[in-house]
N, C-alpha and C positions, 0 to 999 in steps of 0.2 A: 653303793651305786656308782656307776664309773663318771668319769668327769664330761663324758662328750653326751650329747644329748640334741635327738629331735626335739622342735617344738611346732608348734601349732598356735596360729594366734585367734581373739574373736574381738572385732573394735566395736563397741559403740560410742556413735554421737550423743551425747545427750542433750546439750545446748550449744546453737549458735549464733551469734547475734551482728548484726550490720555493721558495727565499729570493729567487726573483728575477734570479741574476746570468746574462748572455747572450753569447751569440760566435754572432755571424753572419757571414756571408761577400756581397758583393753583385759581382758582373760587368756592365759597362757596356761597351755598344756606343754611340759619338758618329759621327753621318757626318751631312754634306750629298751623299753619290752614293753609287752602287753601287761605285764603285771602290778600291783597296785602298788606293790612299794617302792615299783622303779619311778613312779609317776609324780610327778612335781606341778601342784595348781600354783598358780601369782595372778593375781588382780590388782591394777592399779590403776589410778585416778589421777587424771593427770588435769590442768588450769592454764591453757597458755604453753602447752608443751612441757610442762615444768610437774614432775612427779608429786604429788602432795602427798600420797598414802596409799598404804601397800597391804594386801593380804598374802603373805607367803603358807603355805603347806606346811612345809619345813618348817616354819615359826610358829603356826597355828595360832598369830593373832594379827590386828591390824595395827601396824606403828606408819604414824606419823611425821611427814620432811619438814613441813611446813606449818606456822603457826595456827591456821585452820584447819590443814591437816590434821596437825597432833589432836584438837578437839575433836574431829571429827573421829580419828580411829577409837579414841577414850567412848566416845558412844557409839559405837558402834561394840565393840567390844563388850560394853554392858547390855545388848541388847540382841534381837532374835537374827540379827546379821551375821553375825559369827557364827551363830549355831552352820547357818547356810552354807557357808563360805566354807565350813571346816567339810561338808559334807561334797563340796562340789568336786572333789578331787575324785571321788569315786561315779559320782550320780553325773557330772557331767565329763571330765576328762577321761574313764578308762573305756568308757562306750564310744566316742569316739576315735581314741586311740586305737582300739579293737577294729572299728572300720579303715582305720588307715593301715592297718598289719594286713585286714583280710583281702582289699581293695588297690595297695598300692605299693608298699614295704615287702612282700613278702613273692612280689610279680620279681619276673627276670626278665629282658628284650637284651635279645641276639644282636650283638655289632656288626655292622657291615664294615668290612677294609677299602682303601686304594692305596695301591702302594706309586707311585711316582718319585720321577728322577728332577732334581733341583740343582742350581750351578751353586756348588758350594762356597763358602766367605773362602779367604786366601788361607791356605794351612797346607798341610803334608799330602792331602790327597785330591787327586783330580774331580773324583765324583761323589754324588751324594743321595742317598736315596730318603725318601720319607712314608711311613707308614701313617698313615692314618684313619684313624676308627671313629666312626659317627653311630650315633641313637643307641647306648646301649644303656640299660640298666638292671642292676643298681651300678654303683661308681666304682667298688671293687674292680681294678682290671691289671692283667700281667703283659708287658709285648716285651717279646723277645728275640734277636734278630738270630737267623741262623744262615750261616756259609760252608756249604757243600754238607749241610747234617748237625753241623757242630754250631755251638752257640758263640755268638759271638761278646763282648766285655765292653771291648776299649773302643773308643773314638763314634760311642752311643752317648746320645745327647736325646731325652723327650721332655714335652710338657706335663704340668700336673692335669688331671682332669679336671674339665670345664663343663660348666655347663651349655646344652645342646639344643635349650627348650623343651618345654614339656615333659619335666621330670627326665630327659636324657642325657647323657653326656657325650663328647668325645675327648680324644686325646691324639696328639700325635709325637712320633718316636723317629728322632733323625740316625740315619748311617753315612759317613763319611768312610770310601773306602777306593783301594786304587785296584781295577776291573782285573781279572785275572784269564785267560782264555778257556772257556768251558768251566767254569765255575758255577752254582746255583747259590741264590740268595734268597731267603724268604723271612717274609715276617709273620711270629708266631703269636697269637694270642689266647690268652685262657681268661674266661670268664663264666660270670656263675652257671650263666646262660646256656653255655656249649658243655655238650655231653664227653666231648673230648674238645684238644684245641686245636684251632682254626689255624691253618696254615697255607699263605697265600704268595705263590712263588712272582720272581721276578720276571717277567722277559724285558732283556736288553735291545731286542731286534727291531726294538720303534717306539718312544714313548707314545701315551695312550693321544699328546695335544699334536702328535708330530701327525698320528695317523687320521684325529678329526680334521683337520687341514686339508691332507693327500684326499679325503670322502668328500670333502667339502668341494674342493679340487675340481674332482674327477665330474661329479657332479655338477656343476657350471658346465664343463665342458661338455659333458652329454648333452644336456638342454641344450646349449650354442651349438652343435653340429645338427639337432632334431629340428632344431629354428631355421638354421641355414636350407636345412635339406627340404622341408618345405616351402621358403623362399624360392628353392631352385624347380620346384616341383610348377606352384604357381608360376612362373615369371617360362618355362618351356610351355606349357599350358596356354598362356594367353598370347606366347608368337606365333602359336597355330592354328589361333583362331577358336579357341576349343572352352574361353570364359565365356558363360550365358551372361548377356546385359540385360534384365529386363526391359521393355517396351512397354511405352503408354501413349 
């Protein structure tokens, strides 16, 4: 069974009381497959946060942290608990498990890129570009920078994959490079999701915040000449006598 493993958790409250003191109960399902012998049950019982006693799969009995603990797992053990507990790694963890392979494990969502330019820290080159990939899953993912077709090695710096909410992830992947005249730069990405991979070129001729601005810009100014130019419409208009005042 490999050492990395999904889990799944199920907490119960059992008791709570006014001063504070607690006993909860938590059920753990561990698996890397749907299969039963990848599948790993733990049940423990926990006093105050403090583990008292443990059912493991693996061990197939209940041992005990804690002095009530240890009694508790010894009867337990001789009694029809065990039977349960030994049975719950199939009757409750691999039907679940199974909904989470057919429902959520086994789905793929397509990354969307932006690639954007960033003023790099001080070092050897002037410019810096960043790729960045949001909502994709599963977290498997490759970016790779390419300049005029060819991949590029050195003076690539990314993050690990993070989480993106809602079971997604992103990541991002920086390039530090000095601009070349008609050169093309893209960033590539291959993930489970795409049928081949995604490659999303650069343009130099405006970043994307320079050109919301210039939109942003232009637009003020439209509205200020459309205001003005009605201003001017009204204000000829009423030197001619030509605004109706109503009368009473």
């Amino acid at each position: 069974m490999a050492s990395s493993f999904l889990s799944f958790s199920l907490l119960f409250i059992t008791v709570y009381t006014a001063d504070g003191f607690r006993n909860y109960r938590m059920d753990r399902c561990q698996f890397n497959s749907s299969q039963l012998e990848d599948i790993r049950y733990i049940l423990s019982e926990y006093y105050n946060k403090l583990e008292i006693l443990r059912f493991d799969s693996s061990v197939g009995k209940f041992v005990g942290y804690t002095e009530f603990g240890v009694k508790q797992a010894e009867d337990w053990n001789n009694g029809p608990e065990l039977a349960r507990r030994k049975t719950a790694r199939e009757r409750y963890c691999q039907y679940n498990v199974g909904l989470w392979y057919n429902y959520f494990l086994t789905k793929s969502v397509k990354p969307y890129v932006v690639l954007d330019s960033e003023t790099p820290p001080a070092g050897k080159h002037p410019s810096m570009l960043v790729c960045s990939i949001y909502s994709f899953y599963p977290k498997k993912i490759i970016v790779k920078w390419l300049r005029d077709g060819q991949e590029v090695t050195s003076d690539v710096s990314s993050t690990e994959e993070m989480p993106d909410a809602d079971w997604y992830y992103q990541i991002h992947s920086h390039l530090e490079y000095t601009p070349r005249s008609g050169e093309k730069i893209s960033c590539k990405v291959e993930h489970a999701s795409l049928s081949e991979p995604l490659i999303t070129d650069w343009d130099p001729s405006l970043p994307e915040s320079e050109r919301n601005k210039i939109a942003i810009g232009a637009s003020g100014l439209i509205l200020g000449l459309i205001l003005s130019l009605a201003g001017f419409i009204y204000y000829k208009r009423k030197s001619r006598g030509q605004i109706l005042v109503p009368s009473y």
